[in-house]
C-alpha positions in Angstrom: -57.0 85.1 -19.3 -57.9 83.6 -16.1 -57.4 80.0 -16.9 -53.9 81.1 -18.4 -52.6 82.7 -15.3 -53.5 79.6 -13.8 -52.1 77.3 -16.0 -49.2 79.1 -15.5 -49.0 78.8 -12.2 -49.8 75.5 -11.9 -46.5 74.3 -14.7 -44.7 76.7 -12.2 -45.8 74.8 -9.3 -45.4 71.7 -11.0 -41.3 72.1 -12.0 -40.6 73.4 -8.8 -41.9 70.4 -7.1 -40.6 68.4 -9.8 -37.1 69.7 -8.8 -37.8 69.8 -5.1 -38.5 65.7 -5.7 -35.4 65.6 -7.8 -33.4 66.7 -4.9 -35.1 64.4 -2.6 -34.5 61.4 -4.7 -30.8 62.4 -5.4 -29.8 62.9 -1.9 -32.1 60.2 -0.9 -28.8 57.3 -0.2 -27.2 60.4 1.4 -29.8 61.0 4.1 -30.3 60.1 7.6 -32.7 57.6 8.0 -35.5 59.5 9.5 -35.9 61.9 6.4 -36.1 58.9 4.1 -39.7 58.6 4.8 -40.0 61.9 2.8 -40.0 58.9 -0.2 -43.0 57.6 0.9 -44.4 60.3 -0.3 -42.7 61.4 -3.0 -43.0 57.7 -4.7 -46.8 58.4 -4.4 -46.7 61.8 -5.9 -45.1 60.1 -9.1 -47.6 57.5 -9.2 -50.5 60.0 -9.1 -49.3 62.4 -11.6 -48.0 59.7 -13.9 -51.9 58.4 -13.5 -53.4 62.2 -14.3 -50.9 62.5 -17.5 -52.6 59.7 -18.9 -55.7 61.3 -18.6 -57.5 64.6 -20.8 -55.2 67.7 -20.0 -52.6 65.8 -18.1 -49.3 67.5 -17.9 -46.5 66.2 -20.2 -43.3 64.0 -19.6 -43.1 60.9 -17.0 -42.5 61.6 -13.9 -40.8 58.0 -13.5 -38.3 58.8 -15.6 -37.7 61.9 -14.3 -37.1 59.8 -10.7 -34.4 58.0 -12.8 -32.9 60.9 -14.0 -32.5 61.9 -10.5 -31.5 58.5 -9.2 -28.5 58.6 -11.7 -27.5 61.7 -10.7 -27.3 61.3 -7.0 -24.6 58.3 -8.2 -23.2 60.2 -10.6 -22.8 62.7 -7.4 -21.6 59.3 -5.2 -19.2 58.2 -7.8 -17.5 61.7 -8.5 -17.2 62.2 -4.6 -14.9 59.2 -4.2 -10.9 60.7 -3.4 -8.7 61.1 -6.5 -5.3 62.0 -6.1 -2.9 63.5 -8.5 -0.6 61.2 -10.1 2.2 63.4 -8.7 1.2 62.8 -5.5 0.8 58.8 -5.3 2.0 56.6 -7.9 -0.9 54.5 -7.2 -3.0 57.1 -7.5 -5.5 55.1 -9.8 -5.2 51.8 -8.1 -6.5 53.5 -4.9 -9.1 55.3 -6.3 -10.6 52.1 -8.3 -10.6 50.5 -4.8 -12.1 53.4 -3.1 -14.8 53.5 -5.9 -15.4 49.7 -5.5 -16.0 50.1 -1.8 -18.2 53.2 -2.4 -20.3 51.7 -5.1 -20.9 48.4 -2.5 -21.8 50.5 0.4 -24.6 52.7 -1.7 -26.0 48.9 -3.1 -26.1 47.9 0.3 -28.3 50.1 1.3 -30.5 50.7 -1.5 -31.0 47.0 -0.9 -31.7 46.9 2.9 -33.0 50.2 3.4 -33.7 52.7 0.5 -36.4 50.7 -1.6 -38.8 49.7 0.9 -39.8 53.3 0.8 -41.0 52.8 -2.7 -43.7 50.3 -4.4 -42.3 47.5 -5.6 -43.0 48.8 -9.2 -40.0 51.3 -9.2 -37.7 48.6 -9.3 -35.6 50.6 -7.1 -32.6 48.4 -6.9 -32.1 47.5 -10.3 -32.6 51.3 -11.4 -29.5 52.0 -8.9 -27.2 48.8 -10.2 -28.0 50.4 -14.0 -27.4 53.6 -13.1 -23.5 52.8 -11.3 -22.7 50.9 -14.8 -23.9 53.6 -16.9 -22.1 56.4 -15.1 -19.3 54.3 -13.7 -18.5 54.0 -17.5 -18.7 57.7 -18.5 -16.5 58.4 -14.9 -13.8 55.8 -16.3 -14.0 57.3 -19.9 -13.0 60.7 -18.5 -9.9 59.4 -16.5 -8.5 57.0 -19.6 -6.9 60.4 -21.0 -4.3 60.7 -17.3 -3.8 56.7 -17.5 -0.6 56.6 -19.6 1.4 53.5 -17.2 1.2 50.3 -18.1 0.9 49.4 -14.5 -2.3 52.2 -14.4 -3.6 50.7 -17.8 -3.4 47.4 -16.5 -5.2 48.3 -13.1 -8.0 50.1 -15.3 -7.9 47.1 -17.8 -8.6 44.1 -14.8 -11.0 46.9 -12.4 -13.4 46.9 -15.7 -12.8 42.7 -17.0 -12.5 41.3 -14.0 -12.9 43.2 -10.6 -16.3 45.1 -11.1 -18.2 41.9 -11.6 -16.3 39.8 -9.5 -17.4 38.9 -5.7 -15.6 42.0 -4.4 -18.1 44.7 -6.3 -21.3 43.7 -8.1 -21.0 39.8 -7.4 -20.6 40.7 -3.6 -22.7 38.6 -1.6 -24.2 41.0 0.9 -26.0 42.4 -2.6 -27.2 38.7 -3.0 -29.8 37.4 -4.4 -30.6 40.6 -5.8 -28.0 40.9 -8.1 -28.8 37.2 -9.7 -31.3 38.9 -11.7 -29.0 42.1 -12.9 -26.5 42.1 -15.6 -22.7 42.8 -13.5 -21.2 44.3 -16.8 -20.3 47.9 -16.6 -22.0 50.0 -19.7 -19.5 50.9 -21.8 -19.1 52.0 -25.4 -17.6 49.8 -27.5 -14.8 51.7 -29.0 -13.8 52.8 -25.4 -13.1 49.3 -24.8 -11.1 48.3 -27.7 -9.0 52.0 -27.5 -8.1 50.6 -24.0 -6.9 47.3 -25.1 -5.2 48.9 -27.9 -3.6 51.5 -25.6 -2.6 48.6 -23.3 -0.8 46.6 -26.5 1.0 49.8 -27.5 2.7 50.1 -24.3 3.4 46.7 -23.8 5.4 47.5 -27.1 6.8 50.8 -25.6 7.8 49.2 -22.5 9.7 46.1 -24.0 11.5 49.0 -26.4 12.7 50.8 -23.0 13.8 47.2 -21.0 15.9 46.6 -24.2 17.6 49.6 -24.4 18.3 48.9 -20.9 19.3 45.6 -20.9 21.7 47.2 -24.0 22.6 49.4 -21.0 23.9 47.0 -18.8 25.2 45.1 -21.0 27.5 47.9 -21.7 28.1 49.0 -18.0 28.4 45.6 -16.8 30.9 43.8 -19.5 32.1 45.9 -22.5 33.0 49.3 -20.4 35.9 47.3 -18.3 35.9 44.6 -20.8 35.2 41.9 -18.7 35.2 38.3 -19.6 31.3 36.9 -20.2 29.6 34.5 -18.6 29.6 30.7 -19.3 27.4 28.5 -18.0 28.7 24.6 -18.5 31.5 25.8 -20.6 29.0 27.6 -23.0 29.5 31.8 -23.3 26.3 33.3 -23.0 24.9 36.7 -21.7 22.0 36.9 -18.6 20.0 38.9 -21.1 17.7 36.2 -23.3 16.3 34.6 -20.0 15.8 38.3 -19.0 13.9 39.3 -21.9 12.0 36.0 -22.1 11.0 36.5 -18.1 9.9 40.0 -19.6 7.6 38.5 -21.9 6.3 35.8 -20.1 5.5 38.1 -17.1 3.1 40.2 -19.9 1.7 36.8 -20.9 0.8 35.5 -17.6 -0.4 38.8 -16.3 -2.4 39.5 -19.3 -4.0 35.9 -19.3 -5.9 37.2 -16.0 -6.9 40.3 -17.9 -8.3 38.1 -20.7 -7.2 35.3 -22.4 -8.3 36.5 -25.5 -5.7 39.5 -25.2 -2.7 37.1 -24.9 -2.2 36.7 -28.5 -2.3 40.7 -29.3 0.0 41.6 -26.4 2.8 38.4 -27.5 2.7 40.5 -30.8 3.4 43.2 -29.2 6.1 41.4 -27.7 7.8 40.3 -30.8 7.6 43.4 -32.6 9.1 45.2 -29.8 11.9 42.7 -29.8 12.1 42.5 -33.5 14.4 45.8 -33.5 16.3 44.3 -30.4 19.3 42.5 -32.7 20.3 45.3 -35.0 20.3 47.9 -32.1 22.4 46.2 -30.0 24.3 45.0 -33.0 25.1 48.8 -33.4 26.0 49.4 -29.5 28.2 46.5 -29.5 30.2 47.5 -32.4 30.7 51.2 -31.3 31.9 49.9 -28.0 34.2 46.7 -28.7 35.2 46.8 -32.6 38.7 48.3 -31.3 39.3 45.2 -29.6 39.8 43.4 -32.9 41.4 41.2 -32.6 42.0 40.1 -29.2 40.9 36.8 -28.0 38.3 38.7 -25.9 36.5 40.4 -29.2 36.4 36.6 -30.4 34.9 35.8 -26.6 32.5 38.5 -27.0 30.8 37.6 -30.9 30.4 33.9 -29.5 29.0 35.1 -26.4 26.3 37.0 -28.9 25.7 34.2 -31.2 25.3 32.1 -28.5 22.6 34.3 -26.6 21.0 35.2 -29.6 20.6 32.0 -30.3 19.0 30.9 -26.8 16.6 34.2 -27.3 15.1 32.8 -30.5 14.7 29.5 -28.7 12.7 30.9 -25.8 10.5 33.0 -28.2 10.0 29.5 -30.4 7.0 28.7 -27.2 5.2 31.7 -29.0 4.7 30.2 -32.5 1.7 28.5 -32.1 0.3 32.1 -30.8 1.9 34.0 -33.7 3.6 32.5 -36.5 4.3 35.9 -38.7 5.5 38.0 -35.9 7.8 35.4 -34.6 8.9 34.7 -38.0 10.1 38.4 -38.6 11.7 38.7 -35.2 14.0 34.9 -36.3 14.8 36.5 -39.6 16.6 39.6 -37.6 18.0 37.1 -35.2 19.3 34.9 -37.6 20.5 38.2 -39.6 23.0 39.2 -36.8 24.2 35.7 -36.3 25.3 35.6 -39.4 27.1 38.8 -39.4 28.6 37.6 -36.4 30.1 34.3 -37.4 31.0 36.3 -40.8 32.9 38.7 -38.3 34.8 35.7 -36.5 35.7 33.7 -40.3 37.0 36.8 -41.3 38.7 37.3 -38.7 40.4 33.7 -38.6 40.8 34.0 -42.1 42.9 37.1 -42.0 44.9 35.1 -38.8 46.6 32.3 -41.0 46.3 33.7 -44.5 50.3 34.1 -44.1 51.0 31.5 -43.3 48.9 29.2 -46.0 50.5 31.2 -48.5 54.5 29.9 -47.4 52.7 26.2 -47.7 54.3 24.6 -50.3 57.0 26.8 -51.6 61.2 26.1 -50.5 60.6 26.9 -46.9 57.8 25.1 -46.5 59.8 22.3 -47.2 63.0 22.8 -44.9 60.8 24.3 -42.4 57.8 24.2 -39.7 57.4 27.3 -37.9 54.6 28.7 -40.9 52.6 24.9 -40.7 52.7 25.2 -36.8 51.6 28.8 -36.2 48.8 27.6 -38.4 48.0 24.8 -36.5 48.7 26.8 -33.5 45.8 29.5 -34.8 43.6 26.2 -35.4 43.9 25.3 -31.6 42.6 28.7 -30.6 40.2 28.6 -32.7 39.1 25.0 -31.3 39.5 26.2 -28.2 36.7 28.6 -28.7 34.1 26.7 -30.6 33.9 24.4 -27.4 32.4 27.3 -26.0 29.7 27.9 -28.9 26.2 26.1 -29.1 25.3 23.9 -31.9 24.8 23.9 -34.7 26.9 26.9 -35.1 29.2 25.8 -34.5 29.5 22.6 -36.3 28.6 24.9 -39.5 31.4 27.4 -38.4 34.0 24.8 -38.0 32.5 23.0 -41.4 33.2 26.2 -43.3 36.5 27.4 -41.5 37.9 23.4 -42.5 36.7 23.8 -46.2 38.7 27.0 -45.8 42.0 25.9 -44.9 41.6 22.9 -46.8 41.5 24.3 -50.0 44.0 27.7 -49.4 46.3 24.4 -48.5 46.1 22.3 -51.5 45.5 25.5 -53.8 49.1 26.2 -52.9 49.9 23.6 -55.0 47.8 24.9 -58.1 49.9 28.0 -57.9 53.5 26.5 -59.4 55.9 28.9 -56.6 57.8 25.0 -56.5 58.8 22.4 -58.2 60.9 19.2 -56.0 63.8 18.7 -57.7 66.3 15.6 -56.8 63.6 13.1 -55.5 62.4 15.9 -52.8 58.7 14.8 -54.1 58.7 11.9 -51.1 59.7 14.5 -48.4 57.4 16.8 -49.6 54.3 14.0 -50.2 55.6 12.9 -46.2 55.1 16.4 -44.9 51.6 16.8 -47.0 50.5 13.8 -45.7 51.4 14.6 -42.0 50.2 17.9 -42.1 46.9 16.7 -43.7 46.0 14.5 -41.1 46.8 17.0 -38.6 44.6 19.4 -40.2 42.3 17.0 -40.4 42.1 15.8 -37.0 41.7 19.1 -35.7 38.5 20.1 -37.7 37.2 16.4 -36.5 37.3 17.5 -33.0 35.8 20.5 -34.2 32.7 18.7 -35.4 32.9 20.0 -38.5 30.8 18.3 -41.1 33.3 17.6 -43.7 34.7 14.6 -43.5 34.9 14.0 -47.6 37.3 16.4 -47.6 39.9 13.8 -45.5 41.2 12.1 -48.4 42.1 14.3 -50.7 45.5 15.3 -49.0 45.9 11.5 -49.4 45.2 10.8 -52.7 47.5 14.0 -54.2 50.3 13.0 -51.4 50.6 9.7 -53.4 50.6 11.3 -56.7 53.4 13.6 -55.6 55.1 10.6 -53.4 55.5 7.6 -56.1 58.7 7.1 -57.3 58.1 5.3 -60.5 56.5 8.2 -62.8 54.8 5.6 -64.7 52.9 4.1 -61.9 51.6 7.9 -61.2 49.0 7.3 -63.3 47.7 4.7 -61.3 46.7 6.8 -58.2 44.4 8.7 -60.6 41.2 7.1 -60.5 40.1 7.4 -56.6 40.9 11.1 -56.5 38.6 11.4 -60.0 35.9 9.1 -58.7 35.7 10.9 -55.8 36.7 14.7 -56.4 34.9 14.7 -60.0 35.5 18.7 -60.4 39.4 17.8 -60.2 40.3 19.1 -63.6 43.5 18.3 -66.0 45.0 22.0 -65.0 45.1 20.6 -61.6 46.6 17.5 -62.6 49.2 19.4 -64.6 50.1 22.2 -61.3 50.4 19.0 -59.0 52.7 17.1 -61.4 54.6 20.8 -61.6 55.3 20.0 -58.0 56.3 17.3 -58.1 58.9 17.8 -60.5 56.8 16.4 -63.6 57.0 18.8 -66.1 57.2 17.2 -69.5 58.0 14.0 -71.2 56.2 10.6 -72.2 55.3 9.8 -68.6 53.9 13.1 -68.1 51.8 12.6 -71.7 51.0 9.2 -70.5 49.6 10.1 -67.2 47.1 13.1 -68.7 46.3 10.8 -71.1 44.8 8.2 -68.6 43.2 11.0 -66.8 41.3 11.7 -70.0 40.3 8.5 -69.9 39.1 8.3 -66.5 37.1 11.4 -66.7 35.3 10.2 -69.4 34.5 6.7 -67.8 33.3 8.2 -64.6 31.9 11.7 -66.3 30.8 14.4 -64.2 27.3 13.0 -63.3 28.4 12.3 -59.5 29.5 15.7 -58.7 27.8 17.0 -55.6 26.9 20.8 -55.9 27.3 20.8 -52.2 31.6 19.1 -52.2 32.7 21.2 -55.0 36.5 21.9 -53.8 38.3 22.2 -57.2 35.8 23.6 -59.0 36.9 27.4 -58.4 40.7 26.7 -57.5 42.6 28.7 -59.4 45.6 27.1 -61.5 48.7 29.1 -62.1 49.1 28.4 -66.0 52.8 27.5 -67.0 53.0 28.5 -70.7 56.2 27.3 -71.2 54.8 23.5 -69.5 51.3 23.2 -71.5 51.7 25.2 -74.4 52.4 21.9 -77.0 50.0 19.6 -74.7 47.1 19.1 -76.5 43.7 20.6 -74.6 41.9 18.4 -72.9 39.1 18.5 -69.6 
């Protein structure tokens, strides 16, 4: 019963000193110099009892690692003493506190090295315990603050404190902790799913933050241009908006920055990027439309969608120096790109179409014949047009004025596949004159135009002298360059432009579809190009009363 009590009072005795050396050893970097030598002895306290619990009867658990215990806590003290303030107070509340912690965490290692372990054996390790204890508890005190960072600026702080300032030569590589630290790890102790949760966070706002400059650049786009509809910018003659160099600054900036965080991170945060920006088109697609469709169809609404082709078309451009990074997110951001583009030039051929479909239809009717004013409001629409597509990038807009030519060209000559005229009293030259004029106009227009279609030049030619020649029975010998090289030029055409030209019936007009025949056959339809197809899908008028007792023939 004896021994028990006195057992008892000696585990008693033993946890309270225990505790009492606890306290010490905590408040030991906190305590005027003169009570540090209050470590002399409690260093050989631990080494004694450590001794006795190896022996018979010694008292459990190590006393060593009990010191540790207490070492950590007297940083864990140090680290959560360092000022904090409230985000709503400072917005750099985070980036002050991470320096504040930096100077603290330099100013304890500092002294542990000068001061604080020459009180201990050289066994204790008493510098290295302290440089493991600020990375382990460093790391829990930064785990418990991710939940308040929610800024990208804050994220980004937290991102390069952890990867790049806490082992750098301002905190653990600092030179006044030299050589001592040559021999210690400087990487904070961190779990690994902390890590990649940060870096994830980080990418997800880089996302959230290119969504909100977008809708603001949409924003200003509106405030700026389409609210007092304002003419856009051009830049050596071109129409473009500030916005792609904006947006690719944006980018770039996250890049650059993010290279210093780690290079490794570039490639997640340019995805980012690009998915951010992959909704970009179709939203401000939407805007644009809600704001400036009722200006349809002034010459500023045509100003506008070239504007928008054009900077669309510089943004995917800019984004191309991202490929090599990532290939499938850039891809999917150039299909939405290349999606509104298209709308857009739709929007303008429509648009053009609607202009001078009048006036194509009076081409090659009565009128037509005695008068200009249809021919030159539609070469007057053609200039306008011009004049615009000098202010549109290529290749748009070689491929819009390629596909606006093909258009007029054929409404033009399928005016003659629709029988509303036939020249009567040797009006055929006149009218094969004013077709050939006109042609050549049309033609030299869509030249300056760059547009692509230069096959389609002879055509007016080649029917001009069918219509023109005098001698009927010499028609047939104008036959053979216009089937050579417009192979898809059927008989019903043949028969609407002899219509026209006041050939209706009679053993010329048998003779000349005969030698057609003929011709077809010898040059066949081997040669036609899928991509000059021009009276493949012109419509004929059909004159009943003209083909119905000429034999069928293609």
């Amino acid at each position: 019963m004896e021994l028990a009590k006195k057992e008892k009072d000696l585990i008693l005795l033993y946890t309270d000193l225990r505790k009492k050396i606890c306290t010490i050893v905590c408040d030991s970097n906190s305590l005027p110099a003169r009570n540090k030598a209050l470590l002399v002895h409690v260093a050989r306290i631990i080494q004694e009892e450590d001794k006795r619990a190896e022996e018979p009867g010694g008292l459990p658990d190590s006393w060593l690692e009990a010191w540790k215990e207490a070492v950590s806590e007297g940083v864990q003290v140090k680290v959560n003493s360092v000022h904090l303030d409230r985000k709503e107070q400072n917005v750099s509340w985070l980036a002050v506190h991470l320096g504040l912690l930096g100077k603290t965490i330099v100013e304890d290692l500092e002294n542990v090295k000068q001061d604080l372990r020459w009180s201990y054996p050289p066994s204790f390790k008493v510098f290295s315990t302290y440089v493991k204890s600020y990375h382990r508890n460093v790391g829990q005190h930064l785990k418990k603050l991710e939940p308040e960072v929610t800024d990208r600026k804050d994220l980004y702080a937290l991102l390069d404190w952890i990867l790049n300032r806490y082992k750098s030569e301002k905190i653990m590589g600092s030179f006044s902790l030299q050589p001592d630290m040559a021999e210690e790890s400087a990487d904070l102790q961190l779990e690994e799913s902390f890590a990649k949760q940060l870096l994830e966070k980080y990418c997800s706002k880089v996302k959230e933050d290119m969504s909100a400059a977008l809708d603001r650049l949409i924003e200003l786009e509106y405030e700026n241009v389409w609210k007092d509809k304002r003419e856009p910018q051009k830049e050596d003659n071109i129409l473009i908006s500030p916005f792609p160099m904006d947006i690719w600054t944006n980018v770039q900036a996250n890049v650059v920055n993010t290279q210093k965080l780690d290079p490794e991170l570039v490639k997640k945060v340019i995805a980012s990027s690009l998915e951010g920006l992959k909704s970009f088109p179709r939203r401000f697609e939407t805007q644009f439309r809600s704001h400036c469709s009722a200006l349809q169809p002034q010459p500023l609404w045509k100003e506008y969608q070239i504007t928008y082709i054009n900077s669309f078309a510089a943004l995917q451009q800019h984004m191309e120096g991202y490929r090599e990074s990532c290939p499938n997110e850039l891809e999917g951001f150039k299909r939405e790109v290349k999606g509104l583009i298209v709308r857009l030039m739709e929007s303008l051929e429509e648009q053009f179409k609607d202009d001078v479909k009048a006036f194509l239809r009076r081409m090659m009717t009565r009128k037509w014949l005695t008068n200009e004013d249809d021919f030159k409001h539609l070469y007057n629409q053609i200039m306008l047009l011009s004049q615009h597509c000098v202010s549109m990038t290529p290749p748009y807009v070689q491929e819009f004025a390629s596909r606006l030519h093909y258009h007029v060209a054929k409404e033009y000559i399928g005016q003659l596949m629709k029988n509303n005229y036939s020249c009567k009293n040797r009006k055929h030259q006149k009218a094969a004159t004013k077709i050939h004029q006109q042609w050549n106009q049309l033609s030299y227009l869509f030249d300056d135009m760059k547009s692509s279609h230069e096959w389609l030049h002879h055509v007016g030619d080649y029917l001009s002298n069918i219509i023109g020649e005098n001698n009927k029975t010499d028609i047939k010998n104008h036959l053979h360059p216009l089937v050579k090289h417009y192979p898809d030029f059927s008989r019903k055409h043949l028969v609407a432009v002899l219509y026209f030209r006041g050939l209706q019936r009679g053993r010329e007009h048998h003779l000349i579809l005969q030698q057609f025949t003929t011709l077809k056959k010898e040059v066949g339809s081997s040669s036609t190009d899928s991509s000059q197809v021009f009276f493949g899908d012109m419509q004929v008028t059909t004159n009943t009363s003209c083909l119905s007792k000429l034999p069928f023939c293609r």
